[in-house]
ROKE-142634 format. One record per residue (C-alpha): residue in three letters; x, y, z. Coordinates in steps of 0.02 Angstrom, whole numbers. Layout:
   res     east    north       up
   ALA        X        Y        Z
...
This chain:
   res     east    north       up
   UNK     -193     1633    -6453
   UNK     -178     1571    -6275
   UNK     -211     1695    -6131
   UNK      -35     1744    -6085
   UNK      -12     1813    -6286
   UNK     -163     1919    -6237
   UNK      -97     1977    -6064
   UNK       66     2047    -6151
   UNK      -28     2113    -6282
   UNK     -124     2217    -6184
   UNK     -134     2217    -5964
   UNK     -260     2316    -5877
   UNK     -218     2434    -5780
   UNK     -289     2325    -5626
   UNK     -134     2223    -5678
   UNK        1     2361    -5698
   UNK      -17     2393    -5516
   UNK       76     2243    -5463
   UNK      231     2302    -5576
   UNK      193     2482    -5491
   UNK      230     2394    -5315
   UNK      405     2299    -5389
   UNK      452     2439    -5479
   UNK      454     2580    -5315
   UNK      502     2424    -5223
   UNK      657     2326    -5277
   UNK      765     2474    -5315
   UNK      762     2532    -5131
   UNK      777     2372    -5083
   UNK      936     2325    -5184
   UNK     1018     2486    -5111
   UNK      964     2467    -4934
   UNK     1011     2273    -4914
   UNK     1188     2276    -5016
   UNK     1248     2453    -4926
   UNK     1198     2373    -4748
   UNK     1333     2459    -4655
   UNK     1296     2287    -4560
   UNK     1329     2186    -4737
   UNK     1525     2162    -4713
   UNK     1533     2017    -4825
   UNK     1417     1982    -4953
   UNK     1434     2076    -5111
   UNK     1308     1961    -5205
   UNK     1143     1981    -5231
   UNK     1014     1839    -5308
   UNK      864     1866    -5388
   UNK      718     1765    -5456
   UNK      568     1797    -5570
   UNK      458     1630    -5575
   UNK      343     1669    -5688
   UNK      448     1823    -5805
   UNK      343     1809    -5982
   UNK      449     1911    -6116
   UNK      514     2044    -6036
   UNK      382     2185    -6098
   UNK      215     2211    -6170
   UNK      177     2247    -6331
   UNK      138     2411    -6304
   UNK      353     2430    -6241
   UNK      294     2451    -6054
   UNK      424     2343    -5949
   UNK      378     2168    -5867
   UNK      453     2120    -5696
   UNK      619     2054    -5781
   UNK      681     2213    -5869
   UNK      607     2323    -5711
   UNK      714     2215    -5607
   UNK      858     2218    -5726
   UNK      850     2402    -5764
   UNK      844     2433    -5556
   UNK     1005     2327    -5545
   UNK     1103     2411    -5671
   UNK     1035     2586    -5588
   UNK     1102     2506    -5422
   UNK     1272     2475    -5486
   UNK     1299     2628    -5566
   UNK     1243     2732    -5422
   UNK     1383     2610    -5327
   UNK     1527     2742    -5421
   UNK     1431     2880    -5334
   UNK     1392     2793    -5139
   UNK     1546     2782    -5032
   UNK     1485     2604    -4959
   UNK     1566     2567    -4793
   UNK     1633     2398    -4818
   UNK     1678     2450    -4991
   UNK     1621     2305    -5075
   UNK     1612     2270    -5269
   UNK     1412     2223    -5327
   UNK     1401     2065    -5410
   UNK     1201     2014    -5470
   UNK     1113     1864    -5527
   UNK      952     1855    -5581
   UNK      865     1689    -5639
   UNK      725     1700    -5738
   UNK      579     1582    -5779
   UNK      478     1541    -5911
   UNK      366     1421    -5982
   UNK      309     1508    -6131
   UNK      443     1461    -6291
   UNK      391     1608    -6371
   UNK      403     1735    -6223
   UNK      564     1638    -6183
   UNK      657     1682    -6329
   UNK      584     1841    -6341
   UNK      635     1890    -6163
   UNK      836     1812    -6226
   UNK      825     1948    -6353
   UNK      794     2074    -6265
   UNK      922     2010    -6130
   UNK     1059     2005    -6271
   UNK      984     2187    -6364
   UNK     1065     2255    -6168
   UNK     1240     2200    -6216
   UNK     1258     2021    -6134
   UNK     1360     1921    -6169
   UNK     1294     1731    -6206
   UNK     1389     1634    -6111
   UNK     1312     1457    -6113
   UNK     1178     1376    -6207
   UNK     1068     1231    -6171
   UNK      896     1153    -6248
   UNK      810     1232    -6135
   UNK      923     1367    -6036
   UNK     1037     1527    -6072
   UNK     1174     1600    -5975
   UNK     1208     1778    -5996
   UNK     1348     1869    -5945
   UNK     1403     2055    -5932
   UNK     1528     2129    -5796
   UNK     1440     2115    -5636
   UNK     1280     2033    -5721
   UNK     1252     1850    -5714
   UNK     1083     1814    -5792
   UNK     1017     1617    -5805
   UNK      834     1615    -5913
   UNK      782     1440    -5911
   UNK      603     1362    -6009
   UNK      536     1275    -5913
   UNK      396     1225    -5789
   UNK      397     1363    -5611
   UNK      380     1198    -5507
   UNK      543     1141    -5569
   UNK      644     1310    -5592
   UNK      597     1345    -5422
   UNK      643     1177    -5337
   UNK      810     1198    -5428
   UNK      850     1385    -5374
   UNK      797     1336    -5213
   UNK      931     1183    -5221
   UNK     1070     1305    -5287
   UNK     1030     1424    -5152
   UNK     1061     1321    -5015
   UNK     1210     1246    -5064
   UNK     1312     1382    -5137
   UNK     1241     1553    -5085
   UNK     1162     1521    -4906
   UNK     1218     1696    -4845
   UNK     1181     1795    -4998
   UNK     1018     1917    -5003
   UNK      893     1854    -5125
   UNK      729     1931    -5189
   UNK      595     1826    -5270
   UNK      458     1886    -5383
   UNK      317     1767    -5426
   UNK      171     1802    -5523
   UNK       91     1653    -5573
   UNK      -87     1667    -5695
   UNK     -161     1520    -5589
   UNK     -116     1455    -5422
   UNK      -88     1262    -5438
   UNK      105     1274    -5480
   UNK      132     1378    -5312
   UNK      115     1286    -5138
   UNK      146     1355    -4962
   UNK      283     1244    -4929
   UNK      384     1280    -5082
   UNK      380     1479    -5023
   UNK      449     1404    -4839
   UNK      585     1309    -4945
   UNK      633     1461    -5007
   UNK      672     1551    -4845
   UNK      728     1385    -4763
   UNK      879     1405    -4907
   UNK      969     1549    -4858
   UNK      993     1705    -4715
   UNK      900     1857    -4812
   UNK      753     1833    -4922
   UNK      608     1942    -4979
   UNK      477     1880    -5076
   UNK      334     1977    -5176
   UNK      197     1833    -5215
   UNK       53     1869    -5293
   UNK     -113     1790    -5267
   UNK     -259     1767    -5431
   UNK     -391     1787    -5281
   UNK     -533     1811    -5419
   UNK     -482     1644    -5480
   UNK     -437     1581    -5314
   UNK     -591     1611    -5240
   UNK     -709     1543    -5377
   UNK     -677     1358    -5349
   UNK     -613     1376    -5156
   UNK     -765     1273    -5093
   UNK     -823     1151    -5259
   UNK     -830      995    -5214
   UNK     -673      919    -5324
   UNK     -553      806    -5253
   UNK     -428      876    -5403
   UNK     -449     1060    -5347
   UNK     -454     1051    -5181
   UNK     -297      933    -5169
   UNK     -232     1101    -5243
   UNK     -309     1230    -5134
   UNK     -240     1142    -4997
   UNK      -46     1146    -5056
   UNK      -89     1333    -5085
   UNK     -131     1358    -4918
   UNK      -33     1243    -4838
   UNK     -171     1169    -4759
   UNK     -223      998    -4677
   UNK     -370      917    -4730
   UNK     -458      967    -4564
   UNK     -397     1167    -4579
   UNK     -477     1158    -4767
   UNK     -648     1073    -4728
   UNK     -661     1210    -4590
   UNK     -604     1376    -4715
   UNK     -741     1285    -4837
   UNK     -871     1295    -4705
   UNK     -823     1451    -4617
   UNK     -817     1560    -4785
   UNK     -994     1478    -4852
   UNK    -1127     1604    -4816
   UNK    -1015     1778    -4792
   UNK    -1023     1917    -4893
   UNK     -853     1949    -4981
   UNK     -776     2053    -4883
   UNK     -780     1944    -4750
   UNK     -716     1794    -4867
   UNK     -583     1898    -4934
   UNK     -513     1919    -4722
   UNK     -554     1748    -4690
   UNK     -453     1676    -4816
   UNK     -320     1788    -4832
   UNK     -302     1781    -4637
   UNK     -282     1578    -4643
   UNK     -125     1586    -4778
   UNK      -44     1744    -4665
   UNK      -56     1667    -4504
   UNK        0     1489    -4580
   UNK      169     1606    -4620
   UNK      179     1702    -4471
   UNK      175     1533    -4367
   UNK      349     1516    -4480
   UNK      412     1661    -4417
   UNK      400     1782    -4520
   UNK      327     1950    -4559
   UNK      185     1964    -4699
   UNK       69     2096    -4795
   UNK      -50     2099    -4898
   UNK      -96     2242    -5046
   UNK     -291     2216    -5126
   UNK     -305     2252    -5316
   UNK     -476     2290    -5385
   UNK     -586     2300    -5527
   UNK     -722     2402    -5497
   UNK     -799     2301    -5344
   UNK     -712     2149    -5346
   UNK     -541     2085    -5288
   UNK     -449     2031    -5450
   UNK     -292     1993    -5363
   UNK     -190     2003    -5186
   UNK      -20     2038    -5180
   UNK       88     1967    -5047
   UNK      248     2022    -4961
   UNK      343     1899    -4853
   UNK      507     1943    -4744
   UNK      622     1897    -4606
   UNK      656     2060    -4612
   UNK      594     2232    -4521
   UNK      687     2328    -4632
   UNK      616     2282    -4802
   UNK      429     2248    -4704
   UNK      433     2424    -4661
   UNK      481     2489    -4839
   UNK      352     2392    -4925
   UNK      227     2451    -4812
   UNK      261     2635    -4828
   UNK      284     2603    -5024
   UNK      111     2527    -5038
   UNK       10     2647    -4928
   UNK      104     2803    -5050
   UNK       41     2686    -5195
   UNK     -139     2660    -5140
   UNK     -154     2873    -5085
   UNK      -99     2923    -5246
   UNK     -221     2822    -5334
   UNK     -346     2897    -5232
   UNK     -292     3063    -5277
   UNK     -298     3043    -5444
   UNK     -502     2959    -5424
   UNK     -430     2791    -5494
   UNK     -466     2700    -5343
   UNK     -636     2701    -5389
   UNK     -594     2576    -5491
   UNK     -458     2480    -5415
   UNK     -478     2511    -5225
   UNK     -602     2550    -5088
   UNK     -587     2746    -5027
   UNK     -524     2733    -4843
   UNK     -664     2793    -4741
   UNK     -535     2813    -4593
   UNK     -375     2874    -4611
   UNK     -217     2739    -4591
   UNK     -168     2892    -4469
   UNK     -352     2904    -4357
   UNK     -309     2719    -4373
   UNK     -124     2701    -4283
   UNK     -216     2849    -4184
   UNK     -348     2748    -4099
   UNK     -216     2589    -4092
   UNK     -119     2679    -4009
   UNK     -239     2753    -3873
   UNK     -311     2573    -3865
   UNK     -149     2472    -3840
   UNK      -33     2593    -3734
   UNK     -117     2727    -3637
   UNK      -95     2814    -3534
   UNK       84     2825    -3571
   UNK      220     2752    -3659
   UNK      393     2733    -3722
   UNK      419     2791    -3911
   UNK      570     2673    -3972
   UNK      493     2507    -3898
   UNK      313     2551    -3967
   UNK      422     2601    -4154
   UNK      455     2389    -4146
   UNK      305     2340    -4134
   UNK      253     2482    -4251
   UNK      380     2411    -4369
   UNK      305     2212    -4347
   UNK      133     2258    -4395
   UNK       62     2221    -4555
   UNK       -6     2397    -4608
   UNK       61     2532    -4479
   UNK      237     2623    -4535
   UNK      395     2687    -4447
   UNK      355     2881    -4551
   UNK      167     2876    -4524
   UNK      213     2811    -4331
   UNK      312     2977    -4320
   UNK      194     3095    -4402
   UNK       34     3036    -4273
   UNK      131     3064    -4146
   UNK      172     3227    -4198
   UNK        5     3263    -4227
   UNK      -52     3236    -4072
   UNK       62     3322    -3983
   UNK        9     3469    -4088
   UNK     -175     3435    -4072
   UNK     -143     3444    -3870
   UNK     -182     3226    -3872
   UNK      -22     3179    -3792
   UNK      127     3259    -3700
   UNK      317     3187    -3743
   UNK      450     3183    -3600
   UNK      633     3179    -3623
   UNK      746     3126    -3447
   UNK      587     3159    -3344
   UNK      556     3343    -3412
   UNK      432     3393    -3544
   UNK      500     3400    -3724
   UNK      429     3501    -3852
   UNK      529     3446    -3991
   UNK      596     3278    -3958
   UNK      510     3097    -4025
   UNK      655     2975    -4029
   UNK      695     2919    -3853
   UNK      519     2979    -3771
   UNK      409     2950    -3653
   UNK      230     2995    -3717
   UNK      100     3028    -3615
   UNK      -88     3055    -3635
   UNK     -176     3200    -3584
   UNK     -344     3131    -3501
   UNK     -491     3168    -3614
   UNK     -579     3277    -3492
   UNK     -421     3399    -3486
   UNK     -426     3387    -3676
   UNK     -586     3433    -3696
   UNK     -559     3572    -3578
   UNK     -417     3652    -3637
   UNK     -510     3642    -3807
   UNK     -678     3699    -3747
   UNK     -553     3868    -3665
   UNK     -481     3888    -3832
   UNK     -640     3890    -3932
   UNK     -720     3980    -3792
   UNK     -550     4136    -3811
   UNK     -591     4140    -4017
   UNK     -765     4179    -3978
   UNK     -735     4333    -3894
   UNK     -577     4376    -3998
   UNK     -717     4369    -4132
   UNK     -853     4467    -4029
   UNK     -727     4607    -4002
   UNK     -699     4619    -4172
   UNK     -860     4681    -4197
C-alpha cells in the first residue's frame, strides 16, 4: 500500500487543517470575486486542484475537490437568491489532477454519483458536464496538468478569475517558476500552495547534486542564493530556520509583485507543513488573513493548539498596537494606514478597526473628523496619539478617583 492509500485512509488532524483553510476560504471567495460590482464581464470562473486524490477519505470526510465542488454548487444556488449588479449567469470549471489510477477513478465516481453528465472520454482524461458545471479530471503527472492548464489559460480565458489549489506530498514536482506561470496567464488568480516543510527541511542542506537541483526550482533560487540559505540556516535553532527559509521563497514572490502569507501547521513541536497564500489581490489577501487568524484562535480555544500551534504570547491586536505606535505616531490618517494594513502579511482590515477602537476607548489615541474631535467616527480619520505622560496621567487621576470612591464606601 503506497503512502497516499494510507493518507485517504486515515489524515491527521495536523492534515485536516489545510482543508479547514480551503473550506472557510473558497466559498467567500467564489462569491466575493464573481459578484464584483466591478466584474461587468466575466461570468466564468476556473478552478484547479493539482494534486486532488479521490475526492474523500475513507472515513466520508471531503478532500479539496468535492469541498471545492460542493462550494460552487452552494455559490450558484445562492446566485437565485443575490440580485448581482451586472446580472450575470455563473458558469464554473474546475480541472482536476491526479496521478493516482485508483484515486482517479474513484474521484470520476463520485463526480458522476453528483449527476454529471460524461461528456468526453479519453485514456487518460474525463469531461464532465452538468448545467453551469464543466469539470475536466485528467491522470496524469502535476508537472504536465499544470503546464497544460497554464497553456489553456492564457490562450482562451486570460480575463477569467481562477483559483488554484495545490497540495503536493513532496515538493520536487512544484517549482517557483511554474507558480509565476500561473499568474503570468491571466488577470485574477489566487493560489493556496502548500509547503511539506518537515520534508522540505530534512534534506535542505545534504550535499546531493539530485536534491538540491530540486530545492533550488522550489525556491526559485540561483546557485549563489542556495549556497548562501545552506550556510545561513546551518547552526540556528528551528525557529529561526523555519523564518529564514520561509522568508527567502516570500520575498522571491513579492519581488513578482505580489502579495503572500504564510499559515504554520504543527505536530506537537514541529512544523509538519506551511501553507501558502499568493495574490494580486487585496481583496482575497485580506480574507485569507482574517480567515486564518479565526482558524488558529479557535484552535486555541478549544486547547488543540497545543498540538498543532504555538499559543500567541502577544496578542495579533498588542501586535498591530505597537506597529502602529512604532510606524505612525504621533498621528495619522485612518484610510491610507487601512492600505497598508491591507498589504501586510498578518495584520487585517476588522482587527485594524477593532485596535483602533480600543484605543480610543483605553484613552491611547484621539480620532478627528474635519479638524474637530470625533467620538464615533473611524473611516475618514485623523488619529492622533495622546503623549504617554498625559496617558499615564489621566490614568493615574482615574485610579487615584476609584480609590476614594472606594474609601468612602467604607
Amino acid at each position: 500500500m503506497s503512502n497516499t492509500d494510507n493518507f485517504f485512509e486515515q489524515a491527521e488532524n495536523h492534515s485536516k487543517i489545510k482543508l479547514v483553510v480551503l473550506s472557510k476560504f473558497f466559498p467567500i471567495w467564489l462569491r466575493k470575486v464573481f459578484y464584483n460590482p466591478y466584474n461587468k464581464d466575466n461570468n466564468k470562473l476556473l478552478v484547479f486542484d493539482g494534486f486532488a486524490g479521490p475526492g474523500e477519505y475513507y472515513d466520508g470526510e471531503k478532500g479539496s475537490p468535492l469541498i471545492c465542488l460542493n462550494s460552487a454548487f452552494q455559490a450558484l444556488e445562492q446566485r437565485k437568491k443575490i440580485k448581482d449588479k451586472n446580472d450575470k449567469d455563473m458558469e464554473i470549471f474546475l480541472y482536476f489532477c491526479e496521478k493516482d489510477k485508483k484515486n482517479y477513478d474513484l474521484l470520476c465516481e463520485k463526480i458522476e454519483n453528483r449527476g454529471f453528465k460524461l461528456e468526453a472520454k479519453k485514456t487518460y482524461s474525463k469531461k464532465f458536464k452538468i448545467k453551469n458545471f464543466q469539470i475536466g479530471v485528467s491522470n496524469g503527472d502535476f508537472k504536465e496538468c499544470f503546464k497544460k492548464f497554464i497553456e489553456w489559460r492564457k490562450i482562451n480565458y486570460f480575463k477569467e478569475p481562477c483559483f488554484a489549489f495545490i497540495d503536493p506530498f513532496g515538493y520536487k514536482d512544484v517549482s517557483l517558476e511554474s507558480v509565476i506561470n500561473l499568474f503570468n496567464s491571466g488577470t485574477i488568480t489566487d493560489v493556496v500552495f502548500n509547503m511539506i516543510y518537515e520534508h522540505f527541511n530534512r534534506f535542505l542542506t545534504l550535499d546531493n547534486e539530485e536534491l538540491n537541483k530540486t530545492h533550488k526550482k522550489f525556491l526559485g533560487a540561483t546557485d549563489e542564493e542556495f549556497k548562501i540559505l545552506q550556510k545561513q540556516i546551518s547552526n540556528i535553532n528551528s525557529h529561526e530556520r523555519i523564518e529564514m527559509i520561509t522568508n527567502f521563497y516570500m520575498n522571491k514572490i513579492k519581488k513578482k509583485k505580489l502579495y503572500v502569507t504564510k499559515m504554520e501547521i504543527k505536530k506537537g513541536n514541529k512544523v509538519k507543513m506551511i501553507l501558502f497564500y499568493i495574490t494580486k489581490n487585496l481583496t482575497g489577501f485580506n480574507l485569507f488573513k482574517e480567515i486564518k487568524y479565526k482558524i488558529e484562535t479557535a484552535l486555541e480555544e478549544s486547547q488543540q493548539q497545543m498540538q498543532l500551534f504555538e499559543a500567541k504570547k502577544i496578542s495579533l491586536s498588542n501586535e498591530l498596537e505597537n506597529f502602529l505606535e512604532k510606524n505612525y505616531s504621533p498621528y495619522f490618517k485612518f484610510d491610507e494606514v487601512l492600505d497598508d494594513i491591507k498589504k501586510h502579511h498578518v495584520f487585517f482590515e476588522e482587527i485594524y478597526r477593532q485596535v483602533i477602537q480600543n484605543m480610543r476607548k483605553n484613552g491611547k489615541i484621539e480620532t478627528y473628523k474635519n479638524g474637530k474631535k470625533d467620538l464615533k467616527a473611524i473611516k475618514n480619520t485623523e488619529i492622533r496619539f495622546i503623549e504617554r505622560n498625559n496617558h499615564e496621567q489621566n490614568k493615574n487621576r482615574m485610579d487615584s478617583s476609584n480609590m476614594e470612591s472606594n474609601n468612602r464606601l467604607f
